[in-house]
Backbone as a chain_set.jsonl record, in Angstrom:
{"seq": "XXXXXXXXXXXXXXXXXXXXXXXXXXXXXXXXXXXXXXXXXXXXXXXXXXXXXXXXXXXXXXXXXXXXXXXXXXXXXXXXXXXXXXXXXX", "coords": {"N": [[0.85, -1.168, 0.0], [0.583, 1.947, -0.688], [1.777, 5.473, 0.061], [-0.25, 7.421, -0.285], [-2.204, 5.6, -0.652], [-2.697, 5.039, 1.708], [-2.709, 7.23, 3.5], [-5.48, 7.939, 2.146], [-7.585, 6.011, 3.117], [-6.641, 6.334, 5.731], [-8.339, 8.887, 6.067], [-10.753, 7.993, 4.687], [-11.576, 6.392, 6.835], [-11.77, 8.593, 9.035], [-13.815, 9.875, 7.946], [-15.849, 8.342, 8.678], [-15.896, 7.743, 11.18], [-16.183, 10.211, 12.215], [-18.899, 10.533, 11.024], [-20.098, 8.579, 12.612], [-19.684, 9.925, 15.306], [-21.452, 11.817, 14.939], [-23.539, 11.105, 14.573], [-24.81, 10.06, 16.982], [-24.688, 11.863, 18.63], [-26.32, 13.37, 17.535], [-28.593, 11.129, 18.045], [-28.434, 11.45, 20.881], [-28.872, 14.243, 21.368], [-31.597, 13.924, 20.444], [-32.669, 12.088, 22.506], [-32.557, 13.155, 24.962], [-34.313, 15.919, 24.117], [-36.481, 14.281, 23.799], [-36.895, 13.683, 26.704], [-36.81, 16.276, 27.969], [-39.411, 16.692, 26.556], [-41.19, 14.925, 27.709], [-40.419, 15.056, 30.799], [-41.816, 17.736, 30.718], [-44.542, 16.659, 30.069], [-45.14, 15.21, 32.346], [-44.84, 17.51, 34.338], [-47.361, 18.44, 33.497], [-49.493, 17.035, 33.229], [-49.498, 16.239, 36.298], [-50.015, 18.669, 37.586], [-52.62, 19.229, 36.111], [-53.718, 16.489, 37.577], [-53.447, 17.979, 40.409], [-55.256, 20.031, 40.051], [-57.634, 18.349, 39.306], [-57.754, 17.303, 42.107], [-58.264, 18.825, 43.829], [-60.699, 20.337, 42.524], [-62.892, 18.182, 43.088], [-62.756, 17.892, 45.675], [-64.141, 20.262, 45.992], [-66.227, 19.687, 45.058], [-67.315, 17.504, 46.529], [-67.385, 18.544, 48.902], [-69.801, 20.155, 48.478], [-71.718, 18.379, 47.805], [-71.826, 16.917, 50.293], [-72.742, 19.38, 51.817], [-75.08, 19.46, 50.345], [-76.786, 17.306, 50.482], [-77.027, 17.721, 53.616], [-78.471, 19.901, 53.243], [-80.505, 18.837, 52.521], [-81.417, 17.033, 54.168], [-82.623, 18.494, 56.025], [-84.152, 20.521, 54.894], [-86.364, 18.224, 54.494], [-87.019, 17.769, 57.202], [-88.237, 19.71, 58.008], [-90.304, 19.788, 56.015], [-91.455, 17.848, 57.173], [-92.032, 18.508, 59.653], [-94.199, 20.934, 58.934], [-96.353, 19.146, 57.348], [-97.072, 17.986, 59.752], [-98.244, 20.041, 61.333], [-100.04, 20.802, 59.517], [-102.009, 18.869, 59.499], [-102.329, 18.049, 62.042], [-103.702, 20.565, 62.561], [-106.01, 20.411, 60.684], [-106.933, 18.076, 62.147], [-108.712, 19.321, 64.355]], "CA": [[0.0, 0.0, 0.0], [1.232, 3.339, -0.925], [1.214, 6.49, 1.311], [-1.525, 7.797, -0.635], [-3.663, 4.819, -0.221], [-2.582, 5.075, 3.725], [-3.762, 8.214, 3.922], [-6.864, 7.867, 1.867], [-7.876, 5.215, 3.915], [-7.809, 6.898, 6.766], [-9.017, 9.91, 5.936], [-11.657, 7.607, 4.959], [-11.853, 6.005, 8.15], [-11.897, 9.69, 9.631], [-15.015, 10.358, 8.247], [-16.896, 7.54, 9.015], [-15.748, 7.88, 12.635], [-16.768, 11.521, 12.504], [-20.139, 10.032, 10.903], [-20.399, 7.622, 14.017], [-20.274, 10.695, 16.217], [-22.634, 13.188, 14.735], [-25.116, 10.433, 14.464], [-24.653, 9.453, 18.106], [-24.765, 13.27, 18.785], [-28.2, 13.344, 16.913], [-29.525, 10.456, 18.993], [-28.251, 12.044, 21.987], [-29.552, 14.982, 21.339], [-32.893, 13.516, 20.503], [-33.153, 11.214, 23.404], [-33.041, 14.945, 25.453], [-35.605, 16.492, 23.805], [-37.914, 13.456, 24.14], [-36.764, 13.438, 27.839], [-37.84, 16.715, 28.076], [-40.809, 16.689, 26.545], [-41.642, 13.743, 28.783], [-40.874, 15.781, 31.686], [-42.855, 18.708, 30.832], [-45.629, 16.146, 30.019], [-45.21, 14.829, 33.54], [-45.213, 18.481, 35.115], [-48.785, 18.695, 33.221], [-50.615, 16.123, 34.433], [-49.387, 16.729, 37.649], [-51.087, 20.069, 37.344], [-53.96, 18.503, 36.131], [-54.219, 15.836, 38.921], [-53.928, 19.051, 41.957], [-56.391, 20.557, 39.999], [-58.8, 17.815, 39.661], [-58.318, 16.801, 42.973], [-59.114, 20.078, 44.407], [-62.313, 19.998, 42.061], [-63.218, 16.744, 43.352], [-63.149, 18.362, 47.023], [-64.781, 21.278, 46.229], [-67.555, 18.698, 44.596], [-67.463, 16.816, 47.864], [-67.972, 19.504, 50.092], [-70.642, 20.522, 47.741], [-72.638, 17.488, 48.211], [-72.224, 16.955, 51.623], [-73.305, 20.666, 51.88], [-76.439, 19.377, 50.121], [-77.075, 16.288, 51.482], [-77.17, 18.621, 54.932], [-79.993, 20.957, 53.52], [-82.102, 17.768, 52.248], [-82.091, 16.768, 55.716], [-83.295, 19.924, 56.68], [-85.299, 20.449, 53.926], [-87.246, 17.055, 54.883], [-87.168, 17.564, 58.294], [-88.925, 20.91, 57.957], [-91.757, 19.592, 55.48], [-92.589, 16.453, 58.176], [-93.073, 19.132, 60.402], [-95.206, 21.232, 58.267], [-97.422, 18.171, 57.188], [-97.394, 17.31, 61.19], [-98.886, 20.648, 61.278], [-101.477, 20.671, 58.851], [-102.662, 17.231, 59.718], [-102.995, 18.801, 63.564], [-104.986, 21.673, 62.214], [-107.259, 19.362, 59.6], [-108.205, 17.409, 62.983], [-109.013, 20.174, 65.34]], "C": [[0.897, 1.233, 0.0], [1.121, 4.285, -0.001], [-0.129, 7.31, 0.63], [-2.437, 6.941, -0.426], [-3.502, 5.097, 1.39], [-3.644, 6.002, 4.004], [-5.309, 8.488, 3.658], [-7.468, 7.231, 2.941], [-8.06, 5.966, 5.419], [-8.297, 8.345, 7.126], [-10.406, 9.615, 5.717], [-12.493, 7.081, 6.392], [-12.332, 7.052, 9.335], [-13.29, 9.969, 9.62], [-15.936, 9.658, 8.756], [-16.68, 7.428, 10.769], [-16.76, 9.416, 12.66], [-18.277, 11.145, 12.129], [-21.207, 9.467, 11.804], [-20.545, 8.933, 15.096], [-21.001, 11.637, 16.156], [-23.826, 12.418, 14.711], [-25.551, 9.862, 15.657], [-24.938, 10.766, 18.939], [-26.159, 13.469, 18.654], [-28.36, 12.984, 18.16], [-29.735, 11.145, 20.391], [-29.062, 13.154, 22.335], [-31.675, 14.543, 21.383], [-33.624, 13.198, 22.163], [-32.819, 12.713, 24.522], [-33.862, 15.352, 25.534], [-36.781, 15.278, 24.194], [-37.805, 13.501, 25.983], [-37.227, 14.976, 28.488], [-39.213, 17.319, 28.101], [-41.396, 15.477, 27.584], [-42.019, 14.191, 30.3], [-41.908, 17.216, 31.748], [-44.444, 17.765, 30.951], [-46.469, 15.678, 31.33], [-45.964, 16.032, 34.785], [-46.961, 18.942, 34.725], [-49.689, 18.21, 33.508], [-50.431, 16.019, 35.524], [-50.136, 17.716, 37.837], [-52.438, 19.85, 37.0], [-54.361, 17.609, 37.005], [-54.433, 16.633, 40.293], [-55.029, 19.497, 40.952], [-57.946, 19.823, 39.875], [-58.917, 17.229, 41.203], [-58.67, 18.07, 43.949], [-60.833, 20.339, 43.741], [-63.096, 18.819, 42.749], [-63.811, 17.04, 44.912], [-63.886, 19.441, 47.195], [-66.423, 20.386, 46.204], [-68.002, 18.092, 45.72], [-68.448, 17.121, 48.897], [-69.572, 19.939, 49.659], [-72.187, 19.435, 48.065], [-72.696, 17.155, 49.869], [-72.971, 17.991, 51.972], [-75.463, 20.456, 51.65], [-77.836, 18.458, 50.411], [-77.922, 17.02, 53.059], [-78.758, 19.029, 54.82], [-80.845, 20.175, 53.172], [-82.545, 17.894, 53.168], [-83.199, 17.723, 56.913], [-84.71, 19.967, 55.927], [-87.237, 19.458, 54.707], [-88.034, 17.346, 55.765], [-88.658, 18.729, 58.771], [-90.625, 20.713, 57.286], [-92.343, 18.341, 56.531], [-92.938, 17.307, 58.851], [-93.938, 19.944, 60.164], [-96.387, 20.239, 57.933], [-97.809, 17.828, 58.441], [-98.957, 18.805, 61.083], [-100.027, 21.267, 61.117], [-102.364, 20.059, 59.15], [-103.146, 17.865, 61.225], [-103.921, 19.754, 63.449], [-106.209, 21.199, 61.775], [-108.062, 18.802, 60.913], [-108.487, 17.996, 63.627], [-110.41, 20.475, 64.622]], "O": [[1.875, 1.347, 0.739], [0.32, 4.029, 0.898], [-0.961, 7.766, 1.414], [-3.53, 7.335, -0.018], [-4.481, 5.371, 2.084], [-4.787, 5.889, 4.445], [-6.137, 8.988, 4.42], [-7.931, 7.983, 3.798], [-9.092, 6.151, 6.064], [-8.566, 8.79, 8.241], [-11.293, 10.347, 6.157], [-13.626, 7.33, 6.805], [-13.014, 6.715, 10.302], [-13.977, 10.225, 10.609], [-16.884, 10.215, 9.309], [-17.584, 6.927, 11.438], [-17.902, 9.498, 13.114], [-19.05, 11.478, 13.028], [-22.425, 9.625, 11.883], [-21.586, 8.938, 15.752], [-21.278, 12.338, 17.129], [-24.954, 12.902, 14.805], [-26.572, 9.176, 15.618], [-25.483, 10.584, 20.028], [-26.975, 13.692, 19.548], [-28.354, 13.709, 19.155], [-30.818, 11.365, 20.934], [-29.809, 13.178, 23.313], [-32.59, 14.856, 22.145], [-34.564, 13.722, 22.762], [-33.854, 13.269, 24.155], [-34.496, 15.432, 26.586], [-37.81, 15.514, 24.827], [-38.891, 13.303, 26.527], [-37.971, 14.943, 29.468], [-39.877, 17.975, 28.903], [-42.423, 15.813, 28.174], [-43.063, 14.007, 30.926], [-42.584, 17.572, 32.713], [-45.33, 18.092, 31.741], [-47.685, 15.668, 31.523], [-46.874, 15.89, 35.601], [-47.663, 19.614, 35.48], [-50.688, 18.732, 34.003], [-51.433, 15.567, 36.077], [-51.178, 17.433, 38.428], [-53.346, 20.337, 37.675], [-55.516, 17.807, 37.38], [-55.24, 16.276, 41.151], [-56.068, 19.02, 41.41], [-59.032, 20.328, 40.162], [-59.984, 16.737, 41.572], [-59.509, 17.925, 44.838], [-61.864, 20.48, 44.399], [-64.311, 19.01, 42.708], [-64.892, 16.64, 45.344], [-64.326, 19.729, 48.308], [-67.37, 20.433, 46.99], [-69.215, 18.158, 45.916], [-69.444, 16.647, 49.442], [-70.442, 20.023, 50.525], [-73.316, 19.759, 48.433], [-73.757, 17.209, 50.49], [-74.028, 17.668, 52.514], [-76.471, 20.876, 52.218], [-79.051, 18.631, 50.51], [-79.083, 16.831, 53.422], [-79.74, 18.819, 55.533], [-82.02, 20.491, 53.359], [-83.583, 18.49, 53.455], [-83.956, 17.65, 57.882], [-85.85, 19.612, 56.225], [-88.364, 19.775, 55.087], [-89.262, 17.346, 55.674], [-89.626, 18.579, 59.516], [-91.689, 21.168, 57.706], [-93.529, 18.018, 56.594], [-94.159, 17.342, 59.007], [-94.772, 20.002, 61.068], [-97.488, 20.629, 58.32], [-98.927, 17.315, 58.491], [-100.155, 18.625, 60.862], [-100.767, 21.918, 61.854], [-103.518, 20.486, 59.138], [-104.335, 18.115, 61.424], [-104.904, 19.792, 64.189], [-107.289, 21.46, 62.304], [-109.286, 18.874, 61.03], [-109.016, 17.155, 64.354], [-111.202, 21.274, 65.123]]}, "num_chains": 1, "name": "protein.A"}
């Protein structure tokens, strides 16, 4: 082999090394970006899970709240019908 093939050779060899690390570079790079889009994705439904579970408790409270005034509600018309019914037989 000649010194010109030498050198061809690995000048060839050069690039395909340099090939191997820009494409390893890419990936790298890639596998980044997907990592943080992943984490942003993470920080979003996080944000969405406090906020539905604060909805969820407001909803809660909400029904218990209403639950409460049935009871009332109810309690209020038995004694109105007691009422009536006491008047009707007098």
């Amino acid at each position: 082999m000649t010194n010109g093939e030498t050198v061809r050779t690995a000048i060839e060899e050069l690039r395909k090394a340099l090939s191997s690390l820009d494409n390893a570079l890419d990936m790298r790079f890639e596998r980044e970006r997907d990592r943080g889009d992943v984490e942003s994705e993470v920080r979003r439904v996080n944000t969405d899970r406090s906020r539905l579970a604060q909805e969820l408790d407001q909803s809660e409270f909400r029904a218990n709240r209403l639950e409460e005034v049935n009871r009332e509600v109810s309690r209020r018309l038995v004694t109105a019908m007691e009422t009536i019914r006491a008047v009707l037989d007098r």
